[in-house]
N, C-alpha and C positions, 0 to 999 in steps of 0.2 A: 544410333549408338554403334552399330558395328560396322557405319563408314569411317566411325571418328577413330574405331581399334584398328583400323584395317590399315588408315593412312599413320597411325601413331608407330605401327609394326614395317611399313613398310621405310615411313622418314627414319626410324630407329635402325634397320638394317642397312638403309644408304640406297634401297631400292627405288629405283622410279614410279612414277605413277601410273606410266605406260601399261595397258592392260591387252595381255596374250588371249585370244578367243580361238578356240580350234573347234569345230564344228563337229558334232559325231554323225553328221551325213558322210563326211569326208571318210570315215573310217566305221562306216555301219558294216561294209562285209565282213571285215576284221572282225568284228564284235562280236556277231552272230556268228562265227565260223568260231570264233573263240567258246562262244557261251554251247555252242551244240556239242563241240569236245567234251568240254568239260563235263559236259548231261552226257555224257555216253561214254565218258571213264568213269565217273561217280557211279554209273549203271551196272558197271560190270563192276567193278570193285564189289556193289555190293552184291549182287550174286556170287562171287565168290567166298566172301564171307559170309554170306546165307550157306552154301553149301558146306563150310569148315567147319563154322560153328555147331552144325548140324550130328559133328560126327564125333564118336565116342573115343575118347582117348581110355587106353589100357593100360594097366598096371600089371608089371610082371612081376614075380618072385619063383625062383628057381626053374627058371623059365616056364611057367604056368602064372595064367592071365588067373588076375586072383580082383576081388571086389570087396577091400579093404576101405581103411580109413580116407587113406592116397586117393583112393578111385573115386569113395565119398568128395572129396572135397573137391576131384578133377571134372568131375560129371552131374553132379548134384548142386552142390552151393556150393561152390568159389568164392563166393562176396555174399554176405550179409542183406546187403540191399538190392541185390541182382538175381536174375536164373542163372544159371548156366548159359544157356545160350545169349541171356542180355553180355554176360561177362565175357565169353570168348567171340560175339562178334565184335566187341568193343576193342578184344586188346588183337583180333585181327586186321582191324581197321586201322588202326591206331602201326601197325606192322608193316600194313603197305603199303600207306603215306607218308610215315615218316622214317619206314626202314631198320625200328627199333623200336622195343616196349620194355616198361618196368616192371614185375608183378614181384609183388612184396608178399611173401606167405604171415600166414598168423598162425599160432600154435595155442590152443586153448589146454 
């Protein structure tokens, strides 16, 4: 069955039958030189967001650190279904891979 889609997709696009084979011996350093990057940015990214999440954001009022509702919700429970620390490694990770985060407050 999925020789008879492959050739149905390929006569449908006007493709040949001619079949490209690239060997991944040919390009194993590549790969591996790729995949260890990758395990050793992922590695530090998350130590750094181990250590951010880690750390207490403050709330100020008349410039005295004060431990309000604000601070509740910045240090305590942010999300409902998360800690704290699940919640701010999340949108620190989420900050620098993709360089931007959403966080949508709730107001009860």
């Amino acid at each position: 069955m999925t020789t008879g889609i492959r050739t149905f997709f390929r006569s449908f696009l006007g493709g040949n039958s001619e079949r490209i084979e690239i060997s991944s011996a040919e390009y194993a350093e590549e790969i591996e030189s790729a995949a260890i990057e990758a395990y050793a940015l992922t590695t530090v990214i998350d130590l750094i967001v181990k250590m951010l999440a880690s750390c207490e954001l403050k709330v100020f009022d008349n410039n005295k650190p004060v431990k309000n509702m604000t601070w509740y919700r910045l240090n305590v429970q942010p999300n409902r279904n998360q800690t704290a620390s699940e919640f701010w490694s999340e949108v620190w990770k989420k900050l620098i891979f993709f360089g931007e985060v959403l966080i949508v407050p709730r107001y009860n």
